[in-house]
Backbone as JSON Lines, residues from 0, in Angstrom:
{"i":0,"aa":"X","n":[52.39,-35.84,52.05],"ca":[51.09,-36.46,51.78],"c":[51.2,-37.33,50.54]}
{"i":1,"aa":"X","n":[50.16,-38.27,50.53],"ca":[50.65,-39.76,49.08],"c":[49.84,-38.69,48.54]}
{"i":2,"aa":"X","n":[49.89,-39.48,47.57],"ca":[48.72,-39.14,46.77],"c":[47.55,-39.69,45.89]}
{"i":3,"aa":"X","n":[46.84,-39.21,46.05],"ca":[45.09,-39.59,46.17],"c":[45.02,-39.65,44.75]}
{"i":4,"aa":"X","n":[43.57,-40.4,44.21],"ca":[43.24,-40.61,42.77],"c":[41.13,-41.05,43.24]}
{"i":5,"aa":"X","n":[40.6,-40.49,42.88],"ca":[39.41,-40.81,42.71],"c":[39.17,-42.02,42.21]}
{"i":6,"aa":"X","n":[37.85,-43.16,43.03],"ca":[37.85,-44.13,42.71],"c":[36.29,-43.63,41.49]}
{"i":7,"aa":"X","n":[36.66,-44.32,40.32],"ca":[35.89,-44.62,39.43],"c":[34.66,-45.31,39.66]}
{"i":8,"aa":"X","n":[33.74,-44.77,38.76],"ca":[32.1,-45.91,39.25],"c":[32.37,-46.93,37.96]}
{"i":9,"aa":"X","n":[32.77,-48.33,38.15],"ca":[32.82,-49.42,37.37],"c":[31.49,-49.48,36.39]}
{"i":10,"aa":"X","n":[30.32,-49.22,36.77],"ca":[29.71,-49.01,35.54],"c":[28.96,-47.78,34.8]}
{"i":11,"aa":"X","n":[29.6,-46.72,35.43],"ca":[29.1,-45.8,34.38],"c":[30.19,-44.78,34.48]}
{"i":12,"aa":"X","n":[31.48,-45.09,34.82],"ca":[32.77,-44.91,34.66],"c":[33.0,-43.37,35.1]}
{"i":13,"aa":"X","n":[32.06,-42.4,36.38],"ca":[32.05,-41.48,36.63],"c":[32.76,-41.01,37.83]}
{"i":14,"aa":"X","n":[32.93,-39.9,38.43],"ca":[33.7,-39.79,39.81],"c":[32.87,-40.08,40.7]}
{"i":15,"aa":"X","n":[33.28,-40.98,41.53],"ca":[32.37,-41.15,42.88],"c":[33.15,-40.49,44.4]}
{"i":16,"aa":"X","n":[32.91,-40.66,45.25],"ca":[32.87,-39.3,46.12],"c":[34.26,-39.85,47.17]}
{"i":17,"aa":"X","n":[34.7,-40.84,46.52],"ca":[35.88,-41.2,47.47],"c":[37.26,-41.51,46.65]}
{"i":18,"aa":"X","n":[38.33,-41.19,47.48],"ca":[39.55,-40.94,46.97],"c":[40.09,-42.42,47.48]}
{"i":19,"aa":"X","n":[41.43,-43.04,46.71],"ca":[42.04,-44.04,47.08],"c":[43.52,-43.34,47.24]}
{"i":20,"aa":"X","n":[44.32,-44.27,48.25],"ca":[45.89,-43.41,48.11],"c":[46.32,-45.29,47.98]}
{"i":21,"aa":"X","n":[47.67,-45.1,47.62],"ca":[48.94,-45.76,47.13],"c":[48.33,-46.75,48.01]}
{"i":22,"aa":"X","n":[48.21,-46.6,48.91],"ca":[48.66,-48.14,50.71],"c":[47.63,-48.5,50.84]}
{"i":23,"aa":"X","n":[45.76,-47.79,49.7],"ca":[45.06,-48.49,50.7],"c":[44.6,-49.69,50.32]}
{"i":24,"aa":"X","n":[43.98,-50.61,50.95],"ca":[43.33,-51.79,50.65],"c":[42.02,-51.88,51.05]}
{"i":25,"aa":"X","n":[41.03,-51.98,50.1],"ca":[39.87,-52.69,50.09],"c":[39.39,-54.12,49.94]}
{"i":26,"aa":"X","n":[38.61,-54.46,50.75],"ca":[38.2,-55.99,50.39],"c":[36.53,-55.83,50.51]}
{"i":27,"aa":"X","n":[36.54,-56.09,49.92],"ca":[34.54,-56.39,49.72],"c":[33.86,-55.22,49.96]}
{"i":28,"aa":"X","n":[34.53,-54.12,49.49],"ca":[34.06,-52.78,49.87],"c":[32.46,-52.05,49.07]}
{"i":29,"aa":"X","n":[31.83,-51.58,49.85],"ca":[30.66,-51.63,48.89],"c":[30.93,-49.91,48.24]}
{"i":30,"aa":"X","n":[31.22,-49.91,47.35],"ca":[31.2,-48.59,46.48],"c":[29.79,-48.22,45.86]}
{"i":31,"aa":"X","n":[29.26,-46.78,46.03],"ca":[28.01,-45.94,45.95],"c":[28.09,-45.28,44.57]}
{"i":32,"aa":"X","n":[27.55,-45.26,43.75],"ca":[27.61,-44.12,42.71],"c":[26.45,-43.17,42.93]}
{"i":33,"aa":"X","n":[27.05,-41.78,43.12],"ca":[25.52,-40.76,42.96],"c":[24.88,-40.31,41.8]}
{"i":34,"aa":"X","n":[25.56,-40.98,40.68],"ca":[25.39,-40.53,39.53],"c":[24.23,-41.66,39.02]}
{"i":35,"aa":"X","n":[24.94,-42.89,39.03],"ca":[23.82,-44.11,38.37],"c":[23.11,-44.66,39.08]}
{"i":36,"aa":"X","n":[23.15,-44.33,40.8],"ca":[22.79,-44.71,42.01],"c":[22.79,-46.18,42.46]}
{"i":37,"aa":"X","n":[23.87,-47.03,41.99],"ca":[24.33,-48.27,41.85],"c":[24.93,-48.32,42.79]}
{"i":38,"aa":"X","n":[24.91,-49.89,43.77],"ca":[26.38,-49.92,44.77],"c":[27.12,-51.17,44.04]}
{"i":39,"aa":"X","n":[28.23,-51.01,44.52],"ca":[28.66,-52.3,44.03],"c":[29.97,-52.59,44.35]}
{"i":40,"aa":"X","n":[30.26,-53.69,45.09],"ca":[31.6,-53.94,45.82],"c":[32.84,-54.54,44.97]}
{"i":41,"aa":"X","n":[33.56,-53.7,45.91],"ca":[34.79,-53.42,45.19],"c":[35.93,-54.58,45.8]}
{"i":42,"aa":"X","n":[37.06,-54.73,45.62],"ca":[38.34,-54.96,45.88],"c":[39.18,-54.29,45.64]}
{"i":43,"aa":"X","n":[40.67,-53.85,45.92],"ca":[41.5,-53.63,45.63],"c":[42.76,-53.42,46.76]}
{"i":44,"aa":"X","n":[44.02,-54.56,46.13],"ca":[45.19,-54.94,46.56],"c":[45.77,-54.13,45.98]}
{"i":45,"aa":"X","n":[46.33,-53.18,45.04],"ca":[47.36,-52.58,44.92],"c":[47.95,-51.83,45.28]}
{"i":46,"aa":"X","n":[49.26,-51.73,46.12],"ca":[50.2,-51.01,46.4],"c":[51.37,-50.88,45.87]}
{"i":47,"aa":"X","n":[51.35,-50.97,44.27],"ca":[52.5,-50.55,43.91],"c":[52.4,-49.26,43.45]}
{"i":48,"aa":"X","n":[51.16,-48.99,42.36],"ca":[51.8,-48.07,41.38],"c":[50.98,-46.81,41.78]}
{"i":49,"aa":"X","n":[49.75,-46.67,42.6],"ca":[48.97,-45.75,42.81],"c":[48.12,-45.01,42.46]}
{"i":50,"aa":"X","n":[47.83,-45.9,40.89],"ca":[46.59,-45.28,40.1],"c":[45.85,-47.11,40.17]}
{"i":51,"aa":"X","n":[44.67,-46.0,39.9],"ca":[43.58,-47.35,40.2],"c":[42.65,-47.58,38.99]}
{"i":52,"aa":"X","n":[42.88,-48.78,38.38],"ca":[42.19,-48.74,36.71],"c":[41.44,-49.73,36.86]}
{"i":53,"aa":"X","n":[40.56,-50.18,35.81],"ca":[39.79,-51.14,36.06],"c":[40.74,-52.68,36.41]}
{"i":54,"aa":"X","n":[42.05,-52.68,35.57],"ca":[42.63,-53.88,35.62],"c":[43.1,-54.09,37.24]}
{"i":55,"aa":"X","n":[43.05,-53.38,38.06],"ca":[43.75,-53.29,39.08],"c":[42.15,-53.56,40.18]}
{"i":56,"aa":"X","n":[41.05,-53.09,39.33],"ca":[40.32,-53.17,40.66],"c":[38.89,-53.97,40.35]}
{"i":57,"aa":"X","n":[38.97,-54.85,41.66],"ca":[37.76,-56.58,41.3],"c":[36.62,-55.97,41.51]}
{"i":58,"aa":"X","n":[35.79,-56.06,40.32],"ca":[34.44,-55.6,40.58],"c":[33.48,-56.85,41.21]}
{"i":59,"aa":"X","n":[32.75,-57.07,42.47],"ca":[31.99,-58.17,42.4],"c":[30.59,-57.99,42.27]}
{"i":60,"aa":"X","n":[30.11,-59.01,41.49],"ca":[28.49,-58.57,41.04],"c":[27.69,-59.33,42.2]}
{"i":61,"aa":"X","n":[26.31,-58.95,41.77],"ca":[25.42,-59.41,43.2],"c":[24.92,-61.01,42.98]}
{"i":62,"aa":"X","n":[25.92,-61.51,42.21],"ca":[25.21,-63.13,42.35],"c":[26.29,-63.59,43.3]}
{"i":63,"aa":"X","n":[27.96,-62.38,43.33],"ca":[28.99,-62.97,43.8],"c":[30.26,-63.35,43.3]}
{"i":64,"aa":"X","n":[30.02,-63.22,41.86],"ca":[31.4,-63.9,41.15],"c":[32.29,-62.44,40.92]}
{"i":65,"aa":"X","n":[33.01,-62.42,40.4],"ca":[34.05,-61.55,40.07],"c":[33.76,-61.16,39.22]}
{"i":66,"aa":"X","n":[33.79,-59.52,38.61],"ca":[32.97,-59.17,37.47],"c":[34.71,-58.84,36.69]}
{"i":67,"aa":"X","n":[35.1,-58.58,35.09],"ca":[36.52,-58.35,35.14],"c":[36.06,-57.89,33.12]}
């Protein structure tokens, strides 16, 4: 089994209820927080290293641009 890492809530930096592994890829994914009750879409290309940090993952805001 890879192994998994909890994806972070980009703005209130808490666990949200889904795991990422090494291979996966998101594109325009809408991420939920139950904590700040925020959605907010995600990206993420990385398959190298298998932890997922903010530098690694595109926050996009609701006008559309790339939040970073």
């Amino acid at each position: 089994m890879k192994d998994e890492k909890w994806i972070l809530c980009p703005i209130c930096k808490s666990k949200t209820r889904l795991k990422i592994r090494q291979d996966t890829v998101l594109e325009n994914f809408p991420l939920y927080c139950p904590k700040c009750k925020q959605e907010t879409l995600i990206n993420s290309r990385d398959k190298g290293t298998g932890t997922l940090s903010l530098s690694q993952l595109s926050v996009m805001g609701s006008h559309g641009g790339i939040l970073e």
